[in-house]
N, C-alpha and C positions, 0 to 999 in steps of 0.2 A: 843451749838445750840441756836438761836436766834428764841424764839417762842415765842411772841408778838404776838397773834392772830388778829388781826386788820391787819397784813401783809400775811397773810396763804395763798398759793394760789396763791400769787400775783407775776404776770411776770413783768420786766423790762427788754426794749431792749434798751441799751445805742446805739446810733448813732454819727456818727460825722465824718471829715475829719483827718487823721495821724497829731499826734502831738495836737489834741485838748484836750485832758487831761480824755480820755474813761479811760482808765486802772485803772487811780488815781480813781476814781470810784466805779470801779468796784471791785478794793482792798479794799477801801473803806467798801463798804458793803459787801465783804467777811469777814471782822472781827469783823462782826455784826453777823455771822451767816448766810448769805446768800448763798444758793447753788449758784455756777458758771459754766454757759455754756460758754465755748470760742470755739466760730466757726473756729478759729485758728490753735485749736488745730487736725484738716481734713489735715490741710496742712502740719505742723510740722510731722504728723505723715505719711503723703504721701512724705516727704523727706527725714525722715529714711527707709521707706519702699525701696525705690528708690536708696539710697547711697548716695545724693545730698546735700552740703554746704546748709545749712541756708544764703539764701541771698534772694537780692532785687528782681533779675533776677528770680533768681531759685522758688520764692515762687509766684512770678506774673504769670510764666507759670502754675505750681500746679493750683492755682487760677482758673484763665482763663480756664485750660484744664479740669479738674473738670464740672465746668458748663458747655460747650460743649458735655460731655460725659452724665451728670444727667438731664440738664436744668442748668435754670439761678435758680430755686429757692434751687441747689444743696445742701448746708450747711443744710439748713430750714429743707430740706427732710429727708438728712442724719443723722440728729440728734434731730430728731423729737421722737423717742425712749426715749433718754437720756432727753430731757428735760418735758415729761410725767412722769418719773421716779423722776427729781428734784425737778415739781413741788408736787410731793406726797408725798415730805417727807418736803417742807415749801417754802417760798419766797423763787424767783430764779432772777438772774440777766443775759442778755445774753450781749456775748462782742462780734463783731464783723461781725454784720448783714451787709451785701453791700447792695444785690441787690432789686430791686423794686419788684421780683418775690417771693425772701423771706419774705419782709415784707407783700405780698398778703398771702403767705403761713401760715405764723403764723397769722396771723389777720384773717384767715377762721379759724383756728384752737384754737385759745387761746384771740378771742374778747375779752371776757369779764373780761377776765385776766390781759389783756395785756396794759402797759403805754410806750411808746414811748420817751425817753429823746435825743434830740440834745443837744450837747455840741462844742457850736461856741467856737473860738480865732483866732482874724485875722492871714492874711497867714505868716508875716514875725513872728510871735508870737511862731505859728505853727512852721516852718523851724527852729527856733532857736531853740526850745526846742528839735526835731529832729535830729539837729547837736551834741547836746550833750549827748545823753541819752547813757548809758550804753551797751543794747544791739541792735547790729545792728543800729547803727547811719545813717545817710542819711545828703549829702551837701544839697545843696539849688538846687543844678541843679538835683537832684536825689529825690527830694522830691515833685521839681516841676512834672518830669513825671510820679511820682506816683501818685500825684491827680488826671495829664490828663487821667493814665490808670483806676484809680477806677471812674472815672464822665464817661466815655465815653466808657469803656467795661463791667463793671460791674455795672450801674444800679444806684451808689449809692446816687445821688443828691436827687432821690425820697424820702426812707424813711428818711429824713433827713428834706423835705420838709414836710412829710405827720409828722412829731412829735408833742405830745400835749402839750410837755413843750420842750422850748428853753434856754440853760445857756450859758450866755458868761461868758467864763473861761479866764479872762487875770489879774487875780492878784492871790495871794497866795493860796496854798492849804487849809491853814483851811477857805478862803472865801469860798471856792466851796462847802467843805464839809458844811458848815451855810447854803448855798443855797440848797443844796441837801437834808438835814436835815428840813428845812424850806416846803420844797418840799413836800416832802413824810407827812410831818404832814397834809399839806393843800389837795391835794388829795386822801388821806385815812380818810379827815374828812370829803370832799364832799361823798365818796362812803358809810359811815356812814349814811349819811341823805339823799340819793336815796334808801336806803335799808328803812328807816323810811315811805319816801314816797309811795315807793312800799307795805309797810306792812300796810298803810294808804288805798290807792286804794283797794288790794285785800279785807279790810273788809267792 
């Protein structure tokens, strides 16, 4: 377990568009220690539920049909338990926030917690890496209407726009991991010396 107290507490919601390199991430600092929420895992498990193939189709409906039945901020809500529970035992990372309604939800909920990561890679970068990955692969024409379906049903352009830090990811992974590293040093030092400030005001 990764208890670095400088991180206690501390929410991360990775953002970003399919094929931007979220998961690498998120793996990333699961082997740090960090609990991991995968909003993901709503749907994966509403496809066992179901009897339903893991697929592109199959998981865009789940998706979709979910938030029509909770709200758009469905995930957020649904697993709003689970991640009061992650955050009490240390740093948590969440993987796969879409909609503009969840990132309202968690930001009423875990402000002060909560940092925001985009992670750009232009779209051909994207699509390539999506052609080849392991599971559940996507062409180019199948990747393009999964962007149009996440920008235009699900909300997701927002929290992607509303993030406090921006990483383009288009070269190798221990780059990202430097940046990401880099990262977390730089604003857990700013939050260090707003706590100084604040312990300055209050006396």
């Amino acid at each position: 377990m990764y208890h670095n107290h400088k991180h206690a507490n501390s929410l991360l919601v990775i953002v970003g568009m399919p094929g931007s390199g979220k998961s690498l991430i998120v793996n990333y600092l699961k082997q740090k220690g960090w609990q991991v929420i995968h909003f993901g895992e709503i749907t994966m498990h509403e496809l066992k539920t179901r009897g339903l193939h893991s697929n592109e189709t199959n998981e865009q409906i789940i998706r979709e049909e979910l938030r029509k039945i909770h709200g758009m901020d469905a995930y957020a809500k649904l697993l709003q338990p689970e991640i009061k529970g992650a955050l009490s035992v240390g740093p948590t990372v969440i993987d796969g926030l879409y909609s503009w309604a969840e990132y309202k939800l968690l930001r009423q909920n875990f402000k002060n917690q909560m940092h925001i990561i985009a992670i750009f890679a232009p779209r051909h970068l994207r699509y390539e890496r999506l052609s080849y990955r392991p599971v559940r692969p996507l062409s180019s024409e199948e990747a393009e209407l999964r962007d149009f379906a996440e920008i235009e049903n699900l909300e997701k352009g927002g929290p992607i726009a509303m993030a406090d830090y921006t990483i383009i990811n288009d070269g190798s992974e221990e780059d990202l991991f430097s940046v990401i590293d880099k990262l977390l040093a730089t604003f857990y030092s700013q939050d260090r010396e707003t706590k100084k400030i604040m312990k300055k005001e209050v006396r």
